[in-house]
KEBA-21400 format. One record per residue: y, z negated, x of N, C-alpha, C, O in turn. Coordinates in steps of 0.2 Angstrom, whole numbers, plus 5000, padded with zeros to 4 digits. Example, Ala and Ser with C-alpha at 12.3 -4.5 7.8 and 13.67 -1.06 7.14 Angstrom:
2
497249615066497849615062498449615066498349585071/498949655064499549645068500049615064500649605067/
//
This chain:
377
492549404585493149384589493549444591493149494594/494149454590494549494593495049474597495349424596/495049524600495749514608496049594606495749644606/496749584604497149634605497249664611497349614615/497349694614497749744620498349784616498549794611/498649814624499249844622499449904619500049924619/498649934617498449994614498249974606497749964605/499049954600498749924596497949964591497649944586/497750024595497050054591496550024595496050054593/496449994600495849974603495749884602496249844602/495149874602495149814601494549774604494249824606/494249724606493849704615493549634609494049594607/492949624606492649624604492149564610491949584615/491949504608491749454611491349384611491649354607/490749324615490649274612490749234617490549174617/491149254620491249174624492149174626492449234628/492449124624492949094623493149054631492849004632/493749074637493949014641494448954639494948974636/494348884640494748854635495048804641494748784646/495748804641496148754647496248704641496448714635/496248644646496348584641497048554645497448534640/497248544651497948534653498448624655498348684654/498748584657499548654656499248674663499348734664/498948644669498748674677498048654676497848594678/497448694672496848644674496348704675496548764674/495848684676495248724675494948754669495148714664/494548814667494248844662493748844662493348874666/493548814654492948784653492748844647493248864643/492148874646491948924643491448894637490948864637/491748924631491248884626491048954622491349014624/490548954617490249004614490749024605490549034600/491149034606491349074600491349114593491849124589/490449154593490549184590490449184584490149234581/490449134582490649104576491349124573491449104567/491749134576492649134575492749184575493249204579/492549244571492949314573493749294572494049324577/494049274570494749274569495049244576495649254577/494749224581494949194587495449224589495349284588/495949204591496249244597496649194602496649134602/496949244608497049224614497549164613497949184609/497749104614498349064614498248994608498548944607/497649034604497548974598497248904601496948904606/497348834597496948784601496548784597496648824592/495848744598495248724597495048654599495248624604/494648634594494348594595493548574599493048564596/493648564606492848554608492548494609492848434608/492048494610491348464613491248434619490748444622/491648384622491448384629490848324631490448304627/491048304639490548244640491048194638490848154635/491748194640492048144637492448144629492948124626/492148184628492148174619492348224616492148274618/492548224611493148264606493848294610494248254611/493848364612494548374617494848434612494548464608/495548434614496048504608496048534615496248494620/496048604617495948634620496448704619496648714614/496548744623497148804622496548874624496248884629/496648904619495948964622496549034625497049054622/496249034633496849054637496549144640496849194643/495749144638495249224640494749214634494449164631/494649284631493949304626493849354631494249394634/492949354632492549384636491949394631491849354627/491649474631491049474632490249454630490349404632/489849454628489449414632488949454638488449434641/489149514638488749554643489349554649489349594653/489749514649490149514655490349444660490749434665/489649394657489449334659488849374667488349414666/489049364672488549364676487749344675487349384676/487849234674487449214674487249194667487249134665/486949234663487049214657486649134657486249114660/487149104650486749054649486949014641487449044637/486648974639486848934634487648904633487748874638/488148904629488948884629488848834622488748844616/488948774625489348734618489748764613490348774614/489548784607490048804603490748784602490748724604/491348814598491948784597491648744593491148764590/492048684591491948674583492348684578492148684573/492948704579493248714575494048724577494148684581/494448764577495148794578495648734574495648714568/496148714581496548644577496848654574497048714574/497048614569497648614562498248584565498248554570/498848614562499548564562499248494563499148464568/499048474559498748384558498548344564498648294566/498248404567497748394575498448394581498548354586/498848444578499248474583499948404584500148374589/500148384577500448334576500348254579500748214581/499548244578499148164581499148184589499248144592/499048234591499048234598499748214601499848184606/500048254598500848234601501048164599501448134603/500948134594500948054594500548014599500847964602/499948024599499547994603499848004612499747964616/500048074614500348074620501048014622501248004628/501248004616502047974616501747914619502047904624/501447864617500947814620500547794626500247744627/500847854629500247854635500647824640500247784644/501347814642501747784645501647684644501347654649/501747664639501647604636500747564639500547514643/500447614635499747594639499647594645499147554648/499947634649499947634656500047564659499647544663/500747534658501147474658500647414655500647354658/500247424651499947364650499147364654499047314655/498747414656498547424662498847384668498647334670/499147414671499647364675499547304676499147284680/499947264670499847204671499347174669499447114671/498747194664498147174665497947174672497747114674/497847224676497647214684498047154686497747104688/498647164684498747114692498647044688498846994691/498447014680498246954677497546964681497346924686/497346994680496546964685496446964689496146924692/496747024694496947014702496147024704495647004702/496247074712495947104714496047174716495647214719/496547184711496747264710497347284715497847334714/497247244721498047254723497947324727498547354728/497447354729497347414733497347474729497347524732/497447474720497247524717497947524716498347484717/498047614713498847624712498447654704497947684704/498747634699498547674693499047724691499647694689/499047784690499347844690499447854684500047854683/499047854678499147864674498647854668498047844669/499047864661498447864656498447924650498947954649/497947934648497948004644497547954637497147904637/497848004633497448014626497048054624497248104627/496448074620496448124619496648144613496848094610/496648204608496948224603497048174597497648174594/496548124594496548094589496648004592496847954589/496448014598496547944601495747904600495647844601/495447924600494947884600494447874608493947854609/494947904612494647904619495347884623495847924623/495247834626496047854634495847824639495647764640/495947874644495847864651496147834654496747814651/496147814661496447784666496447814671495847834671/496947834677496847844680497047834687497647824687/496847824690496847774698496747804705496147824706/497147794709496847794716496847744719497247704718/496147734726496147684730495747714736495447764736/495947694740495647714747494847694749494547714754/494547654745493947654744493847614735494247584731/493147634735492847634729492947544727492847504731/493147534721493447504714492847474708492647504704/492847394710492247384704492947384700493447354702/492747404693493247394687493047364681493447374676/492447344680492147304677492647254673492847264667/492647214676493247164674493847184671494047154666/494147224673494647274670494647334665495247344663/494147364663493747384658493747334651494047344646/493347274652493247244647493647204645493447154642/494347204648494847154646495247224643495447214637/495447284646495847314641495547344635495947354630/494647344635494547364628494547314624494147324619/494847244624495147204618495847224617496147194613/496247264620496847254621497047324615497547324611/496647384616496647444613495947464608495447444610/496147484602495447494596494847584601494347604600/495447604605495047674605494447654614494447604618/494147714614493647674620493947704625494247754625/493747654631494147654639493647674643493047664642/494247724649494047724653494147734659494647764659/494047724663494247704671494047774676493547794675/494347804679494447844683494747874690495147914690/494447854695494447854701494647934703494147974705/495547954705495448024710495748004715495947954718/495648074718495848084726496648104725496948114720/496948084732497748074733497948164731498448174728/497448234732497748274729497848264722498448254720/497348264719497448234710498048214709498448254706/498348154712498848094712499548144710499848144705/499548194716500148234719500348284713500848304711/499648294710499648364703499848324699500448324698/499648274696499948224691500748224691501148264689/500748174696501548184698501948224699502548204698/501848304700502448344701502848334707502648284711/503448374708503948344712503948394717503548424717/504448394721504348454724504148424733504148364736/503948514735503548504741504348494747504948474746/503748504754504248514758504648564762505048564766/504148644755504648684757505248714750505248774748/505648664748506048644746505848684736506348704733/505248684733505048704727504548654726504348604730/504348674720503948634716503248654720503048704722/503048594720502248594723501648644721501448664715/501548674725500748704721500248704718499948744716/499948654719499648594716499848574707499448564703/500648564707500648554701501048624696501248614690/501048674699501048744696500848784695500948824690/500148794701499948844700499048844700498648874697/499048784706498348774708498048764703498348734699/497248774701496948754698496048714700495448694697/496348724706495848714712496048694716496548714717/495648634721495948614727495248664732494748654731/495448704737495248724741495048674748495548634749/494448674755494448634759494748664763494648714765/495348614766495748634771495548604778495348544779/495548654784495448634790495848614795496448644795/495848594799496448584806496448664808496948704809/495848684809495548764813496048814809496348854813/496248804802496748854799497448854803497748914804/497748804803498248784807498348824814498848854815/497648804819497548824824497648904825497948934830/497448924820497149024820497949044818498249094820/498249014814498849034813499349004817499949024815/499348954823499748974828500348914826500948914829/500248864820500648834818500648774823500148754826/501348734824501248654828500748604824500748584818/500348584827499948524826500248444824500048394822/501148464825501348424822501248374814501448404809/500948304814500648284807501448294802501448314796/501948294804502648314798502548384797502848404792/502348424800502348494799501748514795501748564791/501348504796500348514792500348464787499948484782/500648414786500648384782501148384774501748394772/500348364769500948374762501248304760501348254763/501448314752501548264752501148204748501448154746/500248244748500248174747499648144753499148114752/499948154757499748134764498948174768498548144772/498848244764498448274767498548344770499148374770/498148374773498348454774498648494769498148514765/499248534769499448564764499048614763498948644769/498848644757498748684755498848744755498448784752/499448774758499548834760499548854766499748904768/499148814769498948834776498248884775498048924779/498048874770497348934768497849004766497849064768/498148984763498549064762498549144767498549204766/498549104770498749164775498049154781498149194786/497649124780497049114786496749154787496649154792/496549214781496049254783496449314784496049344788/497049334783497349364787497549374796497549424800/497849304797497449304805497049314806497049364809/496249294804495749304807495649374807495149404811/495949424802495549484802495949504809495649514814/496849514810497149524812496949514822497049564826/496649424822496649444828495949464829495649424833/495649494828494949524829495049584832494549604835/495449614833495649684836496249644844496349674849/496349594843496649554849496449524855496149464854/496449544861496149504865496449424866496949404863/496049384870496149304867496749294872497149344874/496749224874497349204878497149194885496749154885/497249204890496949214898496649264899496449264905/496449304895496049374895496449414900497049404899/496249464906496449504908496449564906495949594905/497149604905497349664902497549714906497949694910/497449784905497849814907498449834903498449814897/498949864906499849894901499849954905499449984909/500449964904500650024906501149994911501250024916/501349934910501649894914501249874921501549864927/500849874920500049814928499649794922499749794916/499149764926498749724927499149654925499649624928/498849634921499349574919498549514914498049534912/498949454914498549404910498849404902499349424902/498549394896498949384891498849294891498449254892/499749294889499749204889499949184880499949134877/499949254877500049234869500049304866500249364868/499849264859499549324855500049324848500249274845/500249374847500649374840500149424833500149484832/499749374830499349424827499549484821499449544821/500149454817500749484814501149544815501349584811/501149534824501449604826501049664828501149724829/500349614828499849664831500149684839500149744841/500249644842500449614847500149554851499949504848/500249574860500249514862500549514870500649564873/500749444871501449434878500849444880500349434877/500949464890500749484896501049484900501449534902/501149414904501249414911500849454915500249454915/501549504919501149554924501849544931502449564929/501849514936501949504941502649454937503149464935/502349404939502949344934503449384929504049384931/503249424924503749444920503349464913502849504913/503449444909503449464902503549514896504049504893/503049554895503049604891502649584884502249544883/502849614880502649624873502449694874502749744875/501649684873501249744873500949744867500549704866/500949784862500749834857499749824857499449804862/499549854852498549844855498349904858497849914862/498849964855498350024856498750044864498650084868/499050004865499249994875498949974877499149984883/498249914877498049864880497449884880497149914875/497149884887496349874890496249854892496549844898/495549824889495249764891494749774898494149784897/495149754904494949764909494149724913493749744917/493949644907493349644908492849654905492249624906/493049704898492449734897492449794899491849824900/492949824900492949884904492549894909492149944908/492549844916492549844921491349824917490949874918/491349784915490649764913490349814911489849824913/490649874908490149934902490249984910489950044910/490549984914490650034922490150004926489750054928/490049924927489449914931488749934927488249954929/488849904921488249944918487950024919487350044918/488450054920488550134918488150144926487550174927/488450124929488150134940487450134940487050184940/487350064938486550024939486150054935485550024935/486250114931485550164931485150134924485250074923/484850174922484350154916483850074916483450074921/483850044914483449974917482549994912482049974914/482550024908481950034903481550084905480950084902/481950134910481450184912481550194920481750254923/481450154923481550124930480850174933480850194939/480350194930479750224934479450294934478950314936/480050324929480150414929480250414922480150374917/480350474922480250494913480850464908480950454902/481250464913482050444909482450514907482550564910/482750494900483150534896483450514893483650534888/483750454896484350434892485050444895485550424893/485150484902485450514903485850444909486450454911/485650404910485950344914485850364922486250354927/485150404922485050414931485050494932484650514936/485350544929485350604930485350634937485150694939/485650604941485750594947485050584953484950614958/484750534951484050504954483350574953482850594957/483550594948482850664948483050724953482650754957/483750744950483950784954483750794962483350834964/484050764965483850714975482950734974482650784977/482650674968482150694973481650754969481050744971/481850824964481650874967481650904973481250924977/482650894974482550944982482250924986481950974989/482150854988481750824995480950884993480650914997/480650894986479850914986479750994987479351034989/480651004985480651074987480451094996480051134999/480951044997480951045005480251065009480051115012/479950975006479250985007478651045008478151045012/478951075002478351125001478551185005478151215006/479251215008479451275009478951235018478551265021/479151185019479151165027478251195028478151235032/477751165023477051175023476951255024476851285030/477151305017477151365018477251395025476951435027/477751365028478051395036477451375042477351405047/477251325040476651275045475851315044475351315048/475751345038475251385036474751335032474251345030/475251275032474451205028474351235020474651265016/473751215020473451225014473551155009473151115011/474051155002473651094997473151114995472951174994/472751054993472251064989472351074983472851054981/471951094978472251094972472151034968471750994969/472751014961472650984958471950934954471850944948/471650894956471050894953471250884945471750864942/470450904942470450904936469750884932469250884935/469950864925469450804923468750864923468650924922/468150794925467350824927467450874920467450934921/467450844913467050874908467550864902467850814901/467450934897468050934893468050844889468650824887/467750814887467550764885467950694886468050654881/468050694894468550634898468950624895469250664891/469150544896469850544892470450554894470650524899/470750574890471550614892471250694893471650734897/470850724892470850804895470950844890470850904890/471150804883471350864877472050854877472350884872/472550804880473050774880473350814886473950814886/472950844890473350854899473750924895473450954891/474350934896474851004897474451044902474251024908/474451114899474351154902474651194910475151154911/474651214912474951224918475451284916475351314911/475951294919476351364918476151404924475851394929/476651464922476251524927476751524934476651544940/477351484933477651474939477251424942477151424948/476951374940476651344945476051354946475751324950/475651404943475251424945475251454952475051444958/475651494951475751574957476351524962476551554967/476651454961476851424968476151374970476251324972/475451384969474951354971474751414975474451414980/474851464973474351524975474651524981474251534986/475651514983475851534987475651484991475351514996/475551414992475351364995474451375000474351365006/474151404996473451414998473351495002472751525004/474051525004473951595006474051645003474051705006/474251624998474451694993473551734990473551794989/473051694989472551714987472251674981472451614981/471951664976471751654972471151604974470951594980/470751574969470151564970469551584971469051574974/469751644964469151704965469251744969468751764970/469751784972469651804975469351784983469151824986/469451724985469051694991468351674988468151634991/467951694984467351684980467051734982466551724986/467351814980467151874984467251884988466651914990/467651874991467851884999467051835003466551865006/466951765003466351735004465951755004465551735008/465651804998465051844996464851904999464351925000/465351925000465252005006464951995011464452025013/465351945014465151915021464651885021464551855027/
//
């Protein structure tokens, strides 16, 4: 299989074939490498679950460009004129069959809830659908086996949703073009109220609504771009600071990267890199006060209480200069009975400055030298 590109010396070599069976539909992936001669735009004849379909091959891929690799229904075969020619006959018929549908239902009656939309053929005619909406599920039983005496090819009944309906139909929207749905969509995506909501639209049901009586689809369009938008925005009643005052935000413009600020009944359009967010501000400040909460019992170094060690050296400073002056003696630091204890290969050594401010504590004498001194005497 070859796929030309626009470099006519290079050529993209491939086993799996995407095949669109309507003019707006989905792509369905069949295996062709069987077909070197394939290329982009030819039809084919496929395999489905409802039958024999002529198909338009619209991407050639690969097969190491399959994610999930797996098994692909082969083409069967690339259509002829002949294919191409019954297909367009059997479409011309699909208006007529429709109409006798029709009045089949309303001869048996019970069908008064079902709108039937339409009927298709498939290429040679040996299959044609129906296709129908109802606001709730449709036994068709009875209407099934009354149209298949009426047609030699086999029936079938088909139940869609009011989007489906709106893509069949065509017709333009209500912002004055053809629907997207029947041009471009190939997917109906889930729409929510919340979409509406984040982009700031009226909740008006004429203005969210399409036309075939559900949420317009182009309300997704632009959704994830608000949401990125207002993430750098403070919300609606949030306190802000401006350069203006102290003000409330009463509205947000995510588009402008903006939002309105009442600051003493008056109105300003404040920009983001103007605005501070005064109660987070105000929250990471009381934090900031209230001192390290994890090392509340000494031995902090995360720099929260720098303050708190400082104070209470000088108070010990104090203490000892006052002793020195009074003539008291400390006693010395005790120390473990035997090298063995536990914690005594872990104790830090002493330094020589606190060595020699013990010495001064005790008189400015050593302990050996009060050893000798005791022995003379």
């Amino acid at each position: 299989m070859t796929l030309y590109t626009e470099d006519p010396t290079q050529t993209l070599t491939g086993a799996i074939a995407a095949v669109r069976f309507h003019e707006v539909g989905k792509l369905y992936y069949f295996g062709s490498s069987h077909l070197p001669d394939l290329l982009v735009g030819d039809f084919v004849i496929v395999e489905t679950a409802r039958g024999k379909q002529m198909g338009q091959v619209m991407k050639l891929m690969r097969a190491d460009e399959d994610d999930t690799p797996r098994e692909y229904k082969p083409i069967l075969r690339k259509a002829t004129p002949a294919d191409m020619m019954m297909q367009k006959l059997w479409k011309a018929r699909e208006v007529e069959a429709l109409i006798t549908c029709r009045e089949k239902a309303a001869e048996i009656g019970g069908y008064e809830n079902a709108k039937f939309v339409a009927a298709q053929y498939n290429f040679d005619g040996s299959l044609l659908t129906f296709l129908f909406s109802a606001e709730d599920k449709v036994n068709t039983t009875r209407l099934r086996i009354a149209l298949r005496r009426s047609f030699k090819a086999q029936v079938e009944l088909r139940q869609i949703g009011p989007r489906d309906v709106a893509k069949l139909l065509g017709g333009m929207g209500a912002c004055g073009i053809p629907r997207c749905c029947s041009t471009f969509l190939t997917d109906f995506s889930p729409i929510s109220i919340k979409m509406a909501k984040a982009q700031g639209i009226s909740l008006n049901p004429s203005e969210i609504t399409g036309m075939c009586g559900r949420l317009r689809c182009c309300l997704i369009y632009e959704y994830e771009q608000y949401v990125e938008a207002r993430k750098g925005l403070p919300k609606r009643n949030k306190r802000v600071g401006t350069p203006h005052g102290e003000g409330k935000v009463i509205d947000v413009h995510p588009l402008r990267d903006a939002v309105t600020v009442l600051v003493d009944e008056t109105r300003y359009v404040v920009q983001r890199e103007d605005i501070i967010p005064l109660d987070e501000y105000e929250a990471l400040k009381a934090k900031a006060e209230a001192g390290c909460s994890k090392h509340e019992s000494g031995g902090c170094d995360c720099g929260a209480r720098q303050g708190a060690p400082a104070a209470e050296a000088t108070l010990d400073i104090e203490e000892d200069e006052a002793d020195l002056d009074s003539g008291a003696v400390t006693p010395p630091t005790p120390r473990p009975e035997r090298p063995g204890a536990p914690g005594a290969d872990r104790a830090a050594p002493e330094s020589g400055e606190r060595r020699r401010h013990d010495r001064r504590r005790r008189g400015g004498r050593s302990r050996h030298s009060r050893r000798r001194t005791d022995s003379s005497t």
